[in-house]
C-alpha positions in Angstrom: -41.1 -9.6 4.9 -40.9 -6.0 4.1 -42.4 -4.6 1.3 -40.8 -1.1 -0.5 -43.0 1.6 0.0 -43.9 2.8 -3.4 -42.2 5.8 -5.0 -44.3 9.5 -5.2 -44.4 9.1 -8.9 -46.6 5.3 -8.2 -48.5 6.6 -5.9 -49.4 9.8 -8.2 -50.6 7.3 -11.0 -52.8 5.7 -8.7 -54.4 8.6 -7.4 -55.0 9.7 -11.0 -56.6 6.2 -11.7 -58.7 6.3 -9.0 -59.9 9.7 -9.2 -61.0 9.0 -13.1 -62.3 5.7 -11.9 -64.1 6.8 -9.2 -65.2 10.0 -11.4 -66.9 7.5 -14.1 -68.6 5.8 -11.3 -70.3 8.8 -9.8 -68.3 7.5 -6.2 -65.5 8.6 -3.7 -62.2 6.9 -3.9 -60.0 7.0 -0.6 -56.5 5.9 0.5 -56.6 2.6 1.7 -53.0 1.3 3.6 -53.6 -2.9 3.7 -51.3 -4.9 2.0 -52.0 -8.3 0.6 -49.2 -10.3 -0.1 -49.5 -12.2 -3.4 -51.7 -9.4 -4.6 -50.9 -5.9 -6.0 -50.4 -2.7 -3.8 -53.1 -0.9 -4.1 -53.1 2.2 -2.4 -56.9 3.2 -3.1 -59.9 2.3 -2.7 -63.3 2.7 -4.4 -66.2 1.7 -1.9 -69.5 0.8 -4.0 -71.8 -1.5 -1.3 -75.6 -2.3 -1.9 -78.2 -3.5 0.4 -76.9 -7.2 0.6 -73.3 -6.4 -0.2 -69.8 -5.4 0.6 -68.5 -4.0 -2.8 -65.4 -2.6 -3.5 -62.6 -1.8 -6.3 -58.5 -1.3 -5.0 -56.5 0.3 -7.7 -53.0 0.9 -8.2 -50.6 2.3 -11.1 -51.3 -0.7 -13.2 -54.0 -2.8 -11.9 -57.3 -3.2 -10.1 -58.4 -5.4 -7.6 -62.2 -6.0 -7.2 -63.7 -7.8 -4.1 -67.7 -8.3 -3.4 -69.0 -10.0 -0.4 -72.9 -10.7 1.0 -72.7 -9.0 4.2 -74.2 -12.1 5.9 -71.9 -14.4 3.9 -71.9 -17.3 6.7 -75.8 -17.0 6.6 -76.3 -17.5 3.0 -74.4 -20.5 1.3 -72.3 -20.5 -1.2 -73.1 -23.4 -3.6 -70.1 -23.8 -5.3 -66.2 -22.1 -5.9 -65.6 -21.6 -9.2 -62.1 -19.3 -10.6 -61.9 -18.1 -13.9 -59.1 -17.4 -16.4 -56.6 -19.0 -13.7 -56.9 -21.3 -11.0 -57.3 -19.3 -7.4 -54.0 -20.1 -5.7 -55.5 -21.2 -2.5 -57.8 -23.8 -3.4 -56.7 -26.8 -2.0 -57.3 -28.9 -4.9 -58.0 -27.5 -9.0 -59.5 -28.9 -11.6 -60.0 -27.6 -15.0 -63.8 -28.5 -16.3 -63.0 -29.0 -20.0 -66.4 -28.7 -21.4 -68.3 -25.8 -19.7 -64.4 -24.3 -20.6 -64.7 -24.8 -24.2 -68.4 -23.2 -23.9 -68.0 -20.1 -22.1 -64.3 -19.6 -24.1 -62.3 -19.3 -20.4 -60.9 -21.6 -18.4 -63.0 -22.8 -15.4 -61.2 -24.2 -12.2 -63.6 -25.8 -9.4 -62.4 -27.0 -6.3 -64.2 -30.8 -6.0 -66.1 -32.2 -8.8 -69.2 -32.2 -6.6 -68.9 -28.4 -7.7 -69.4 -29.3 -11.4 -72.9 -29.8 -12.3 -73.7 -26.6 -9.8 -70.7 -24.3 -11.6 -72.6 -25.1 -14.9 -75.7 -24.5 -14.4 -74.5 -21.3 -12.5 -72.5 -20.0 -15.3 -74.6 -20.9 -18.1 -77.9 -19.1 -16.6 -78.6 -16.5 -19.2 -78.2 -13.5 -16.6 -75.0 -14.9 -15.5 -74.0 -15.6 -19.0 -74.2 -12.6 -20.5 -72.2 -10.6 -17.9 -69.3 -13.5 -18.6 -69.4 -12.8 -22.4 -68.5 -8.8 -21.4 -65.0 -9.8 -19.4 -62.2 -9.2 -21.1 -59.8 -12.3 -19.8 -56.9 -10.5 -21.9 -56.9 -8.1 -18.6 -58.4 -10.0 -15.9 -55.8 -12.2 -14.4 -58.3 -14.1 -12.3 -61.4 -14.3 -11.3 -63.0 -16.0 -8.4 -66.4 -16.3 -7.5 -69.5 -18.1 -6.0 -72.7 -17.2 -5.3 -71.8 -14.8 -2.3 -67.8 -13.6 -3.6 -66.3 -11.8 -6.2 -62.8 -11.9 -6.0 -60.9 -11.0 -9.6 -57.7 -9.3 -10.2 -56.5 -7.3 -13.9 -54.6 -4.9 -15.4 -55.8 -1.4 -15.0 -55.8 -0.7 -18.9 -57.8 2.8 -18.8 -60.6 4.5 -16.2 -63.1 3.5 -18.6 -62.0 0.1 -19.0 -61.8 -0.3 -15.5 -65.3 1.2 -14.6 -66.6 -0.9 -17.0 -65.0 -4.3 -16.1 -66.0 -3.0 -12.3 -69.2 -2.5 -13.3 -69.9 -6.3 -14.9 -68.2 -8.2 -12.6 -70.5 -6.0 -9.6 -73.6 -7.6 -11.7 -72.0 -10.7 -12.1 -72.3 -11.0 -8.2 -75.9 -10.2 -8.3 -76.8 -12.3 -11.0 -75.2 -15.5 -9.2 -76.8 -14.2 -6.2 -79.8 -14.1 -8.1 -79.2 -17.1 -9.7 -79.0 -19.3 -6.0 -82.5 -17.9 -5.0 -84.3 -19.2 -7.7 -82.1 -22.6 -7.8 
C-alpha cells in the first residue's frame, strides 16, 4: 500500500513542532523517514535515551508518538501488559478491569487476567500513580505499557503540552521500572 507523501506545508508544521518541542526539552530533533502503518506519519524525531533506556518522541502536524524501551528488554521481564485509555490493537485478547478503571479514572485493558492483580499493584504504587494522575487522556489516544515499554499515541495540542506529556510518561517508564525491582 502506498502512502501520499505529505505536502511542504505538513511537513513545515512538523518541523516547527519539533523544533519547539525539542527546544523545551533542551534536545535535538532530526528527520526520521519510517512509516508505521496504523500509526501517524511522523516525520521527526526527538531522541531522549538514559542509561537503561531507548527513549524517544516522533512528532508530526498534529500528533506525537512516544516509545521507551529497556535496552536489554529480553533480559529483564516484563510482568504484565497493561493499555490505557484504549485497548492496544494488537493484543490478542482485551479485557477491561472495571475496578482499578473506576480508581485511576481511565480505562485499563490487560491482555490475560493473570495480568490483573500485577497491573494493580503496578499502577496503584504511589510513584507510578502520581505520574498517571498528570496524563491528560483528552489527548492521549492510547497508551501502552509494562514494566520495560512505553508505547502511547495523542494529539500534539501545543510544544508545551507535548514536552510535558513526553516528560511524564518518560517517568512513568522509570517508575514501573522502578516499581518491578522492588516487587
Amino acid at each position: 500500500m502506498l502512502r501520499p507523501v505529505p505536502s511542504t506545508a505538513v511537513r513545515t508544521i512538523a518541523r516547527r513542532n519539533a523544533q519547539a518541542v525539542a527546544a523545551r526539552l533542551g534536545l535535538k530533533f532530526v528527520s526520521r523517514r519510517a512509516v508505521v502503518l496504523g500509526e501517524p506519519d511522523c516525520p521527526y524525531e526527538i531522541r531522549w535515551n538514559a542509561p537503561d533506556f531507548w527513549f524517544g518522541i516522533n512528532i508530526s502536524d498534529t500528533s506525537f508518538i512516544v516509545r521507551g524501551n529497556h535496552k536489554q528488554r529480553f533480559a529483564t521481564e516484563a510482568r504484565f501488559l497493561a493499555s490505557l485509555n484504549s485497548a492496544y490493537p494488537t493484543m490478542a485478547t482485551t479485557m477491561r478491569l472495571e475496578s482499578l478503571s473506576r480508581q485511576l479514572g481511565v480505562s485499563v485493558f490487560i491482555a490475560t487476567t493473570t495480568h490483573g492483580p500485577t497491573t494493580a499493584a503496578a499502577l496503584t504504587s504511589d510513584e507510578t500513580r502520581t505520574r498517571i494522575d498528570q496524563l491528560d487522556f483528552t489527548a492521549l489516544r492510547l497508551v501502552f505499557l509494562n514494566t520495560v515499554q512505553v508505547f502511547a499515541i495523542s494529539n500534539l495540542l501545543t510544544a508545551d503540552h507535548c514536552a510535558q506529556q513526553a516528560t511524564t510518561l518518560r517517568e512513568l517508564l522509570f517508575a514501573l521500572f522502578h516499581w518491578s525491582l522492588q516487587a
